[in-house]
PADO-53753 format. One record per atom (N, C-alpha, C): x, y, z. Coordinates in steps of 0.05 Angstrom, whole numbers, padded with zeros to 5 digits, always signed. Example, Ala and Ser with C-alpha at 12.3 -4.5 7.8 and 13.67 -1.06 7.14 Angstrom:
! PADO-53753
+00264-00114+00156;+00246-00090+00156;+00264-00066+00156;+00257-00045+00142;+00273-00021+00143;+00258+00001+00157;
This chain:
! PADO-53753
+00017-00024+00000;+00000+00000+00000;+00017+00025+00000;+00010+00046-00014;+00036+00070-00025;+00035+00081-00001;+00043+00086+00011;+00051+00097+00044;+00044+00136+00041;+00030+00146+00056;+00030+00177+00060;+00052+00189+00048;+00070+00179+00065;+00097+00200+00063;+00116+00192+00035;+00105+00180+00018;+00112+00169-00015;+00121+00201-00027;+00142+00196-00030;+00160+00225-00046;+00143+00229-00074;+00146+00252-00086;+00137+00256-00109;+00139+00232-00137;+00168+00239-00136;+00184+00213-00151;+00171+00192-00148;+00161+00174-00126;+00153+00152-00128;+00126+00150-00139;+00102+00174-00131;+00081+00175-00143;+00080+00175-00167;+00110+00197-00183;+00107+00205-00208;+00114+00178-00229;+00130+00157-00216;+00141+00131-00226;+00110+00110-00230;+00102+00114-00199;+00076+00092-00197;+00044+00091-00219;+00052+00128-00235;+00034+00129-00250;+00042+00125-00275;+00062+00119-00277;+00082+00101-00304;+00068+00088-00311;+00054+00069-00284;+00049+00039-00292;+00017+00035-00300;+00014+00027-00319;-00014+00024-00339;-00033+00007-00321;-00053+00017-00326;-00076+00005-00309;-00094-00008-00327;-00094-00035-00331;-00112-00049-00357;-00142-00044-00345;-00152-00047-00370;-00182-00059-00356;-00191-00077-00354;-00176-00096-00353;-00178-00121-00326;-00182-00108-00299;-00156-00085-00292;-00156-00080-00265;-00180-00066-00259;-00188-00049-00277;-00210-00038-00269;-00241-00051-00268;-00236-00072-00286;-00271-00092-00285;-00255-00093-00253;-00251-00116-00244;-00242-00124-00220;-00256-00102-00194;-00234-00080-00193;-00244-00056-00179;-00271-00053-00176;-00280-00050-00199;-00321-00034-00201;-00324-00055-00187;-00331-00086-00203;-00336-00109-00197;-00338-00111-00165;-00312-00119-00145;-00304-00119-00121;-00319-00094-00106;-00322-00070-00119;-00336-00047-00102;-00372-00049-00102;-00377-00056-00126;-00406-00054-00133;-00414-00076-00107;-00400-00100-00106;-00405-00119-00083;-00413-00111-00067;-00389-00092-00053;-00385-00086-00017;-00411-00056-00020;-00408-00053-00043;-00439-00025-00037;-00460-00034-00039;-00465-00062-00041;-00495-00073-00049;-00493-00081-00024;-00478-00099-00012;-00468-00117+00016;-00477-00092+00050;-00477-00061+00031;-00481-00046+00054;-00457-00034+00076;-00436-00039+00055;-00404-00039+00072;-00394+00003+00059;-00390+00009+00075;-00388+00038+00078;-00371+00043+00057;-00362+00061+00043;-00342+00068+00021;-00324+00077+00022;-00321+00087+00045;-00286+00088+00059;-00274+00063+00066;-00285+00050+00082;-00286+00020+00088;-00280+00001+00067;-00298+00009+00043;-00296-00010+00023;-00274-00003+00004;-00262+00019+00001;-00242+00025-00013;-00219+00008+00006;-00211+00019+00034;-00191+00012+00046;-00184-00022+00038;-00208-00040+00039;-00212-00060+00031;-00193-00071+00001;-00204-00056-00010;-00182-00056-00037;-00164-00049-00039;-00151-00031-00027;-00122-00023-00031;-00111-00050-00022;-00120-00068-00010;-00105-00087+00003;-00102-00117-00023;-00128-00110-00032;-00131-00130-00050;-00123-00131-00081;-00112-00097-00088;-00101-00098-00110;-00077-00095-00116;-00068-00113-00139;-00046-00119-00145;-00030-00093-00160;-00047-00085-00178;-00035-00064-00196;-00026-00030-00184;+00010-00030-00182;+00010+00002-00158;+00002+00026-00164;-00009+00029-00186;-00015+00058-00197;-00048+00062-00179;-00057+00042-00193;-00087+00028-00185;-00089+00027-00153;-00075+00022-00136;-00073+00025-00108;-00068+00053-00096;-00049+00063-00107;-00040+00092-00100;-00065+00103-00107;-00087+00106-00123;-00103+00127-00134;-00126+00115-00112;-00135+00085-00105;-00151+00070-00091;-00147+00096-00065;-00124+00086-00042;-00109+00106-00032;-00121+00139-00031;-00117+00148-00049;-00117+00172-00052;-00152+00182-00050;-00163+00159-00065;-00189+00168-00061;-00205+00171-00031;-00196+00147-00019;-00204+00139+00004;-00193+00169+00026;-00169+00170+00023;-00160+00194+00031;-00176+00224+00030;-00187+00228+00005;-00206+00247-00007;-00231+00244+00007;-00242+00230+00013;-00276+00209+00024;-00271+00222+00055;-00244+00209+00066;-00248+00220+00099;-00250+00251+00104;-00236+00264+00085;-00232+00298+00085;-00261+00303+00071;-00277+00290+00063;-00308+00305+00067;-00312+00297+00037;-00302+00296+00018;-00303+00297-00015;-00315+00272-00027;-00340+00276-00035;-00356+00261-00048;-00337+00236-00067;-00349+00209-00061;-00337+00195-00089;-00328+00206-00115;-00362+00209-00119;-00346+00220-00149;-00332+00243-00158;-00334+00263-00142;-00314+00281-00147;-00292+00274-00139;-00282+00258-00116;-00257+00248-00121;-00242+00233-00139;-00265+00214-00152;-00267+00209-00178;-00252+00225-00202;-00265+00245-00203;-00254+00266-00221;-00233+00276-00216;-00214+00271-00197;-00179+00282-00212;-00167+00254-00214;-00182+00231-00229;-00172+00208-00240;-00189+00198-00264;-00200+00217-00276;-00208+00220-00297;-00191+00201-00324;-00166+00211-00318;-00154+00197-00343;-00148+00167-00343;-00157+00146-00321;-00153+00126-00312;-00188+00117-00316;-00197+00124-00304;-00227+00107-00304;-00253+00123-00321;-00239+00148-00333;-00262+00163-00359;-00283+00171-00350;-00291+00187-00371;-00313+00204-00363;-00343+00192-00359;-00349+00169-00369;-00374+00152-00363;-00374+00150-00340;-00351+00137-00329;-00351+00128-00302;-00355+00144-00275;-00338+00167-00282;-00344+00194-00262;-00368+00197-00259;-00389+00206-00289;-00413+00213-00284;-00433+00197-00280;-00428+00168-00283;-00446+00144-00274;-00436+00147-00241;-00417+00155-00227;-00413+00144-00197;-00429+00170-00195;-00419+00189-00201;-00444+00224-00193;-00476+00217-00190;-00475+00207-00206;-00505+00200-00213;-00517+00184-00192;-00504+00157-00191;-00506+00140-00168;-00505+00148-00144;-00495+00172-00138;-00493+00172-00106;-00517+00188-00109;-00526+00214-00121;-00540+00225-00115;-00573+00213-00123;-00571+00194-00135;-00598+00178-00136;-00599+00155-00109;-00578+00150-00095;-00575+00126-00076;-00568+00110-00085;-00568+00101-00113;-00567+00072-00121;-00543+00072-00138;-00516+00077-00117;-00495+00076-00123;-00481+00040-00128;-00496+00025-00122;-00484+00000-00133;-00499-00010-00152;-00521-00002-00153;-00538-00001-00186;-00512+00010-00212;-00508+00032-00202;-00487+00040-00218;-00467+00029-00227;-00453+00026-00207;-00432+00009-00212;-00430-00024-00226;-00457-00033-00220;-00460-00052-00235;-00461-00048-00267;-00484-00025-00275;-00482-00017-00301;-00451-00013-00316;-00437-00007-00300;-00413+00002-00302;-00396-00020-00312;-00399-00039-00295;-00386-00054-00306;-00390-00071-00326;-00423-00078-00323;-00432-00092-00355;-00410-00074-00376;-00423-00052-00380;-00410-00038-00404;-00376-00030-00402;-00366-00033-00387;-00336-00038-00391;-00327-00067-00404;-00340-00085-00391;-00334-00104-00412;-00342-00116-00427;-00367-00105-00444;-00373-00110-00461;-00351-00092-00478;-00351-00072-00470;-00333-00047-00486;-00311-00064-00495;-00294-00076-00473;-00272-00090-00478;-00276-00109-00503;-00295-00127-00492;-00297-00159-00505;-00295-00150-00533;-00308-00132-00547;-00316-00128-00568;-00295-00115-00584;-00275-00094-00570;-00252-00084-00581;-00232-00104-00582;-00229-00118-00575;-00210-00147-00566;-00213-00168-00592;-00239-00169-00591;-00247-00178-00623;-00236-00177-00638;-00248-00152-00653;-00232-00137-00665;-00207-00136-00670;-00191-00117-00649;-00165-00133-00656;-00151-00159-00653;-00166-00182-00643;-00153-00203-00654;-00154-00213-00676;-00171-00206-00689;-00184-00214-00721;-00164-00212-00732;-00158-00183-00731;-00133-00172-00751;-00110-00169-00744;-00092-00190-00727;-00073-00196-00723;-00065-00212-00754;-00088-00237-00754;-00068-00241-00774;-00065-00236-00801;-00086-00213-00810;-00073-00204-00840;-00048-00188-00834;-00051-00170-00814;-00013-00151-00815;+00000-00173-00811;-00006-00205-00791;+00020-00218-00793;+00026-00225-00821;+00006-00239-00838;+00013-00241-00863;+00022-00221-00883;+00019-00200-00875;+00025-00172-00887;+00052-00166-00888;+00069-00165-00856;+00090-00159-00849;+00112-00194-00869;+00091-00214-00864;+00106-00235-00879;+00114-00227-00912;+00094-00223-00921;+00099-00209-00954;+00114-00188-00954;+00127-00172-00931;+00143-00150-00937;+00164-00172-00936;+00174-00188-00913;+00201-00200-00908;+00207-00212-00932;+00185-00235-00939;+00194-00249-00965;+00204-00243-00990;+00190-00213-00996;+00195-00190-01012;+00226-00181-01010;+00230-00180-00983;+00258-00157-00979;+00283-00179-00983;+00267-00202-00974;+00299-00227-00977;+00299-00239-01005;+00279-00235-01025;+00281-00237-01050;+00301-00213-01061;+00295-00195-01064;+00311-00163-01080;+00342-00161-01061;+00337-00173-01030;+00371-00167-01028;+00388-00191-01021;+00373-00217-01022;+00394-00242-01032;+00384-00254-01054;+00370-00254-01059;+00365-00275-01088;+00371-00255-01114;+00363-00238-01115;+00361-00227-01148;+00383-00223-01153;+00401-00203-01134;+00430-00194-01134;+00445-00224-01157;+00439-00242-01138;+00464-00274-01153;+00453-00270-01175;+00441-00264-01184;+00425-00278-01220;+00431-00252-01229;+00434-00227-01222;+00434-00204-01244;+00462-00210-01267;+00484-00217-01247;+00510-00216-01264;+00501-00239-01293;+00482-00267-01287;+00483-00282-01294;+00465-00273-01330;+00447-00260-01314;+00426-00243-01335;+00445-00219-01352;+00461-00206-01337;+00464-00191-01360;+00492-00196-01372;+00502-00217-01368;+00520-00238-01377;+00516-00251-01401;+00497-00260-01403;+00481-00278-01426;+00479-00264-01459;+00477-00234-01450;+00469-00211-01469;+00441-00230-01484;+00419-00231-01471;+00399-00230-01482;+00381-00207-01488;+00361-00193-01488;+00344-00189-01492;+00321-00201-01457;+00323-00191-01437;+00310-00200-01424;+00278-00175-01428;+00262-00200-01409;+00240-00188-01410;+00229-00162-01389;+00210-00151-01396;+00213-00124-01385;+00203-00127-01352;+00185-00145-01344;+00182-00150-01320;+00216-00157-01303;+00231-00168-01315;+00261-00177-01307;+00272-00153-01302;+00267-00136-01319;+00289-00112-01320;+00273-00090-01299;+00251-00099-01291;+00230-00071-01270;+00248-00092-01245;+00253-00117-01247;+00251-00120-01225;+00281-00122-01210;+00308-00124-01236;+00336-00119-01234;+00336-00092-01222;+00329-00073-01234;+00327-00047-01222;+00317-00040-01202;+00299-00044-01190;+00285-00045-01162;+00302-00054-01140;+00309-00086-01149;+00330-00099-01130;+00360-00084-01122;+00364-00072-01147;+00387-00053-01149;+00386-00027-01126;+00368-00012-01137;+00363+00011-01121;+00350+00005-01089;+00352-00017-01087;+00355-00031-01060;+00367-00040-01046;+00386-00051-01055;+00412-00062-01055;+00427-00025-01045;+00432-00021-01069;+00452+00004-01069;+00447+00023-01044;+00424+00030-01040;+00410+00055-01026;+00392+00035-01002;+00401+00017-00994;+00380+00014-00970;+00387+00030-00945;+00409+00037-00939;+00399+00057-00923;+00379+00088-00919;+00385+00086-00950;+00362+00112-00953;+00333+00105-00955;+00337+00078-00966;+00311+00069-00972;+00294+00064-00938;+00313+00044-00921;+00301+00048-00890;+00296+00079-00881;+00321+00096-00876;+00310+00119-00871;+00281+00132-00879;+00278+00129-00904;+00250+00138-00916;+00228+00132-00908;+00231+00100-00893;+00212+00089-00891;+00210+00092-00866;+00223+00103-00850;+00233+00111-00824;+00216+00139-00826;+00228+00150-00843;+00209+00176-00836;+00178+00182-00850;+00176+00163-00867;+00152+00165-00875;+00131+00156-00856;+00144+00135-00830;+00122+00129-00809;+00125+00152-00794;+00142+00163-00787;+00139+00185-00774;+00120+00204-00775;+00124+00220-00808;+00104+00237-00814;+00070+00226-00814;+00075+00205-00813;+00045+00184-00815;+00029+00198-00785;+00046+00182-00759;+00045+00195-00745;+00047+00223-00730;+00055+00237-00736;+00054+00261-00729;+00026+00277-00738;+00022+00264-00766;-00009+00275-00782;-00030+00263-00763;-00025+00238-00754;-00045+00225-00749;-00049+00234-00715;-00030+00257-00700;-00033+00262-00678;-00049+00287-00681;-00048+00303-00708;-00073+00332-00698;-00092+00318-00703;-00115+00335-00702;-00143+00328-00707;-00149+00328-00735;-00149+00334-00755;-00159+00338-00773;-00142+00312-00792;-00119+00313-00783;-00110+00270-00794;-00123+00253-00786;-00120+00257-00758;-00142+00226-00747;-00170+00236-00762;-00182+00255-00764;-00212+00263-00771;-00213+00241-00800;-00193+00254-00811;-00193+00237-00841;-00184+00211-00849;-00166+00207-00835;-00156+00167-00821;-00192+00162-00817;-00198+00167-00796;-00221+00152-00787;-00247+00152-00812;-00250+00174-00832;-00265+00184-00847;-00267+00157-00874;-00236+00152-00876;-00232+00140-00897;-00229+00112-00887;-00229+00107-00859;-00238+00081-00840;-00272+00064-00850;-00277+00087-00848;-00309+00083-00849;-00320+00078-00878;-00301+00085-00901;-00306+00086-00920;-00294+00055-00946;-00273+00036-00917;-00261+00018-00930;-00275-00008-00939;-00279-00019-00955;-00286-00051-00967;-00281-00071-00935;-00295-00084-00927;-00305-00100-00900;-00303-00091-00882;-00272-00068-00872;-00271-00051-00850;-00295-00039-00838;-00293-00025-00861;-00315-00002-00859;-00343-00010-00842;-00358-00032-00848;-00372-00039-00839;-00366-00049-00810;-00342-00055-00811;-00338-00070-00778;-00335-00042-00760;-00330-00023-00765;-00320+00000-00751;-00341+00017-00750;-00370+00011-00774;-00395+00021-00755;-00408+00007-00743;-00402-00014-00739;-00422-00034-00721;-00409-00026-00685;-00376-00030-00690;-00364-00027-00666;-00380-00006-00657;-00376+00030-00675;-00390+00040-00652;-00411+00046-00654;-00433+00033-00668;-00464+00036-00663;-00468+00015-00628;-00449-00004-00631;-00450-00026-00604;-00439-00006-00582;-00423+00007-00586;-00418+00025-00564;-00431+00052-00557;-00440+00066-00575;-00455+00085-00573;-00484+00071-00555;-00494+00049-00569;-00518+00035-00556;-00515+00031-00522;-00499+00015-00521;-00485+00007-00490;-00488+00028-00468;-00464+00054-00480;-00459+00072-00468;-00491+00084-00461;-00495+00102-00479;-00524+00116-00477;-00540+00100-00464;-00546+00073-00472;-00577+00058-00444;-00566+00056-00413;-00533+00058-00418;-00524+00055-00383;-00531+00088-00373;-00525+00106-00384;-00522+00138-00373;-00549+00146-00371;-00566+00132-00399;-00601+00143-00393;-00618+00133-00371;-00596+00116-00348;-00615+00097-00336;-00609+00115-00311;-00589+00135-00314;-00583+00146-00280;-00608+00178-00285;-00598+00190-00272;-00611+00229-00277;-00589+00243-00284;-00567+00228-00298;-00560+00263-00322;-00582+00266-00343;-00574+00292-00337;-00595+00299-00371;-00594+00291-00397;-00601+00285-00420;-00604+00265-00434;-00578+00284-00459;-00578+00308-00458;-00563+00323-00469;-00535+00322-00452;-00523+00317-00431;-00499+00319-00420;-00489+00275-00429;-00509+00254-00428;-00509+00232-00441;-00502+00234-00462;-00505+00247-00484;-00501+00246-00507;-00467+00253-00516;-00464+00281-00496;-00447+00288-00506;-00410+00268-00488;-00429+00258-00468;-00412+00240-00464;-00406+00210-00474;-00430+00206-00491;-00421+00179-00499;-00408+00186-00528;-00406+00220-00537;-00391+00226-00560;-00358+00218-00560;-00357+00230-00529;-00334+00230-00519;-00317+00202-00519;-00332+00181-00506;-00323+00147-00501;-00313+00143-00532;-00342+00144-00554;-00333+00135-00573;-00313+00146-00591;-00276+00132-00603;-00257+00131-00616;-00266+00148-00639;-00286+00138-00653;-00289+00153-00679;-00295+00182-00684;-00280+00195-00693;-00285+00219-00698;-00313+00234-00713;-00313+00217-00729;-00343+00236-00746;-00372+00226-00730;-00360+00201-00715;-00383+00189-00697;-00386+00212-00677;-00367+00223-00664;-00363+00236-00644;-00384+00267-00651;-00377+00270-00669;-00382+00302-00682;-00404+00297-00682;-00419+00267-00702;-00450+00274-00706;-00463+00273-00677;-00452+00257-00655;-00471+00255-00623;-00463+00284-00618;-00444+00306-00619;-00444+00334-00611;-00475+00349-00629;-00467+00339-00648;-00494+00355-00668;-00518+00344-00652;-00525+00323-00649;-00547+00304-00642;-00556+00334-00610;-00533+00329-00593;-00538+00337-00573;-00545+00372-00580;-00537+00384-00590;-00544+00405-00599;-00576+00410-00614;-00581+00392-00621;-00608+00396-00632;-00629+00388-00614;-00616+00366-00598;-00639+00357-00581;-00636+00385-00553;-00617+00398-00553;-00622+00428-00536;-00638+00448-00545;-00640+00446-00574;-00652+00467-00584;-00685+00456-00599;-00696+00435-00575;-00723+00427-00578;-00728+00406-00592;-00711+00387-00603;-00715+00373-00633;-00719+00347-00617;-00733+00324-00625;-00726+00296-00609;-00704+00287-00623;-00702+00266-00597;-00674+00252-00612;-00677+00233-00634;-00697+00228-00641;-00701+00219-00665;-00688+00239-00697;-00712+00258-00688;-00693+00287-00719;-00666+00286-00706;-00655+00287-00699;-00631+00297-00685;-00611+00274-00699;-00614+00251-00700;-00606+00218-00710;-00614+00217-00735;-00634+00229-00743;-00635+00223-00768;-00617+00243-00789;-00618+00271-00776;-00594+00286-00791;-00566+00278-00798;-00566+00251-00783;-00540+00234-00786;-00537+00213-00795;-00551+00208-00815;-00569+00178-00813;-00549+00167-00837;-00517+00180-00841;-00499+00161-00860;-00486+00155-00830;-00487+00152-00810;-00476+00147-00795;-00488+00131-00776;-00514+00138-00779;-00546+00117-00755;-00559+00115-00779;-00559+00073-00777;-00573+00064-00797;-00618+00072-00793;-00617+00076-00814;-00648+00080-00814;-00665+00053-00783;-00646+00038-00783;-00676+00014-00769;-00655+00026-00733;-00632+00034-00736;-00624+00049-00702;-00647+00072-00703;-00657+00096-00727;-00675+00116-00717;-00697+00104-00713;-00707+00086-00723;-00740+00073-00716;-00741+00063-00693;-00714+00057-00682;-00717+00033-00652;-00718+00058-00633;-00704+00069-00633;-00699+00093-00615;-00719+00116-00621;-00731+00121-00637;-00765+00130-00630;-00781+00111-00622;-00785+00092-00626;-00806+00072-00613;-00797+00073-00582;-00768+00074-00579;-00759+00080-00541;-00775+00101-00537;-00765+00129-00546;-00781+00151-00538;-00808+00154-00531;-00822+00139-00551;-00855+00141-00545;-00861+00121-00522;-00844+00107-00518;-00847+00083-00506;-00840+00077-00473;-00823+00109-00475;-00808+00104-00451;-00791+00083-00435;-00789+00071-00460;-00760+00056-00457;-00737+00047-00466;-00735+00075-00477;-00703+00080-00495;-00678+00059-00489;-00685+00069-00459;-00658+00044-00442;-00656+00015-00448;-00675+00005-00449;-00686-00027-00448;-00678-00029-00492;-00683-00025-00503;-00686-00011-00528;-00659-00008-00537;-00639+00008-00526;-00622+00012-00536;-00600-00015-00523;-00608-00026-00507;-00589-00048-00491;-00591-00062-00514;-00618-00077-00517;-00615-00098-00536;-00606-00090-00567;-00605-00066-00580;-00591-00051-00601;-00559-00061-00595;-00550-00050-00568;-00524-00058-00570;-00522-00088-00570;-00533-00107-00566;-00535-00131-00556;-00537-00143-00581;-00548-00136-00607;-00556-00143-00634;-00526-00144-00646;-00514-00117-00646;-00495-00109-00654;-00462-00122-00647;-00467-00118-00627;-00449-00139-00607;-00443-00172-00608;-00463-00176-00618;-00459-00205-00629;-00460-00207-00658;-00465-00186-00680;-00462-00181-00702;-00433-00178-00704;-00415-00159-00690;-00389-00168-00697;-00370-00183-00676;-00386-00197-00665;-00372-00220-00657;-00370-00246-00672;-00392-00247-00694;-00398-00268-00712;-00376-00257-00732;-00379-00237-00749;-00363-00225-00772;-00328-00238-00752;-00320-00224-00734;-00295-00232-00729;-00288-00257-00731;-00316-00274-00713;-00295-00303-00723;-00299-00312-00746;-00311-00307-00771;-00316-00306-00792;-00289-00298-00810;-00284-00277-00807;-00261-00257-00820;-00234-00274-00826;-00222-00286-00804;-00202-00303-00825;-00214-00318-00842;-00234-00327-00844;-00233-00353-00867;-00245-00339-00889;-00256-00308-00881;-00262-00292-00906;-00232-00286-00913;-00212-00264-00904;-00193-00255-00917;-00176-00275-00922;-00168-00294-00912;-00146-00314-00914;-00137-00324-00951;-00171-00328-00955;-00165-00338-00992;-00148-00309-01006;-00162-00286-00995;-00147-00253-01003;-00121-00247-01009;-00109-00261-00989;-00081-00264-00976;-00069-00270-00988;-00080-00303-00985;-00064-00317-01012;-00065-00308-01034;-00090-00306-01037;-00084-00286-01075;-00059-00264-01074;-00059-00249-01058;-00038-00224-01059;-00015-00235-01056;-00011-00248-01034;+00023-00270-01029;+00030-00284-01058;+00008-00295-01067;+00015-00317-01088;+00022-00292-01110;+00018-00277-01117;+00007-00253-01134;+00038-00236-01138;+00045-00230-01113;+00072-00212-01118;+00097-00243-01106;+00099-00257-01103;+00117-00276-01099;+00112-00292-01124;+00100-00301-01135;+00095-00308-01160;+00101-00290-01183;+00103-00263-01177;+00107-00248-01207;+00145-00247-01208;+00148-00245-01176;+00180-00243-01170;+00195-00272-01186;+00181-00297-01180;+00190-00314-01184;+00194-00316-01221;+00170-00312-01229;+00163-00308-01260;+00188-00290-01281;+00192-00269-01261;+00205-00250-01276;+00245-00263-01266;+00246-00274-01249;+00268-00298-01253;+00269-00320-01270;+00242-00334-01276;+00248-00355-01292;+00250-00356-01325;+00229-00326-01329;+00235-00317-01360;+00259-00308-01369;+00276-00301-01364;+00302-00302-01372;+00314-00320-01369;+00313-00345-01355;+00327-00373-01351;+00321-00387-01373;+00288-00383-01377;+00284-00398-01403;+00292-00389-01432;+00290-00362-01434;+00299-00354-01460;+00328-00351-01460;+00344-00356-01446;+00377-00358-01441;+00378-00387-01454;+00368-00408-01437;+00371-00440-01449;+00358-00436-01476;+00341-00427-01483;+00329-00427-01511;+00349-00422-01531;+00360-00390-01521;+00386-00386-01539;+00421-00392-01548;+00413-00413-01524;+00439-00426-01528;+00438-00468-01528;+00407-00473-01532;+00414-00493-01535;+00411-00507-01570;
């Protein structure tokens, strides 16, 4: 447990250390318990500092508990750990205390953290293995042009044939690879760089994500992700008393995608200025499929947006959970075509000159 008298340095080291959300299901999980159980929240924190493993995660446990005895509401103590457990979470514990049904909360809380997880996890495991196959077609590529081609050029232009023009795109290539690979790494060195650096203002990522949404099978998986999250988020926040306009603009916030983000700011803006959230969704409706605005007016009239939007995320959620495990045995034949495709043309443009060499000299 981080001790009081913990020097700066050690605090500033202990927040080095990454806090998964593992540690944090665990935490809600373990707390939602002891607040349903009726176990006090100073009490129940101290409880945890003991029981968690992760030190960043302890020190902040710590700190809060610390905050609670000096008079300071959960969730505002909450809030100068904002960057660790996000803004849902702050305003779901706010919510919770001041409705009472602070382990109501926390339960919601945690459903949707790991569903959040499960579903991003997907995702990227899916596509582990096209970049692994990806990064494989670069290697096989790079050990073709700087050990194989090199032995055969002398042999090729030795012969004085007439080689063919795929041979000679690909002598030259190998060459200016050979010769210049350090410039050629550097380039490629700095061309990720600038990648990144674009991709850190706003208006790169705006257009990364823009042209995300716009890719052949991606595209579709990256609106389902956050229609499943937008769904999740919004039926957990509409179930406490924020206002349905401060929900919105926080589940803008949770969700990664940028133009997703922008249209829930618009959304929330219209629904301030009188509109239901239906017009408000539908002004966005390349982004909310026509049958999300019909479900979510039938909530409205229905008064049960919440119930409504769960099972929306719940549709969705197992929509790309199916597509993922699906997806290798979709892209895999892809793969092969492209592997077979440029390792096959490499190979081709070696063997046509072998054959018209033996041709001309036998």
């Amino acid at each position: 447990m981080p001790a009081p008298q913990s020097s700066n340095i050690q605090k500033l080291l202990l927040r080095l250390v990454p806090v998964s959300v593992s540690d944090r299901l665990l935490f809600v999980q373990e707390l939602g318990v002891m607040m349903k159980a009726g176990v006090a929240i100073d009490q129940a924190l101290k409880s945890l500092i003991s029981d968690t493993r992760n030190p960043q995660l302890q020190m902040v446990i710590y700190e809060l508990r610390a905050d609670i005895e000096n008079g300071l509401s959960f969730g505002n103590s909450l809030e100068k750990h904002k960057r660790i457990f996000g803004e849902v979470f702050v305003s779901m514990v706010r919510a919770g205390e001041v409705s009472g049904k602070l382990d109501e909360s926390l339960r919601y809380l945690y459903i949707q953290i790991k569903k959040d997880h499960d579903i991003v996890s997907k995702a990227r495991g899916a596509l582990i293995y096209p970049v692994f196959i990806l990064l494989a077609v670069v290697g096989v590529v790079t050990f073709l042009m700087v050990k194989v081609v090199p032995t055969l050029i002398s042999t090729f232009e030795g012969a004085r044939v007439e080689l063919p023009l795929p041979t000679k795109i690909l002598i030259v290539t190998s060459k200016f690879v050979v010769d210049n690979g350090g410039l050629v790494f550097a380039g490629a060195i700095i061309i990720v760089l600038i990648i990144i650096l674009i991709l850190k203002t706003y208006n790169g990522r705006y257009a990364w994500h823009v042209l995300k949404l716009h890719l052949p099978v991606l595209g579709g998986i990256v609106k389902k992700i956050n229609l499943a999250r937008f769904a999740r988020t919004f039926s957990a926040l509409i179930r406490t008393d924020i206002p349905i306009i401060q929900d919105l603009q926080i589940t803008g916030n949770v969700l990664g995608c940028l133009p997703y983000r922008k249209a829930l700011y618009n959304v929330a803006k219209n629904v301030e200025n009188g509109l239901s959230l239906e017009t408000g969704l539908r002004a966005e409706s390349k982004l909310f499929p026509t049958t999300v605005i019909q479900l979510v007016s039938v909530g409205e009239m229905s008064g049960s947006l919440d119930a409504v939007l769960e099972e929306l995320a719940i549709f969705y959620e197992d929509d790309v959970t199916q597509i993922m495990n699906n997806l290798p045995s979709l892209i895999e034949p892809l793969l092969i075509l492209v592997l077979g495709f440029i390792v096959g043309g490499i190979a081709l443009s070696i063997i046509l000159p072998i054959y018209t060499i033996m041709q001309t000299y036998s």
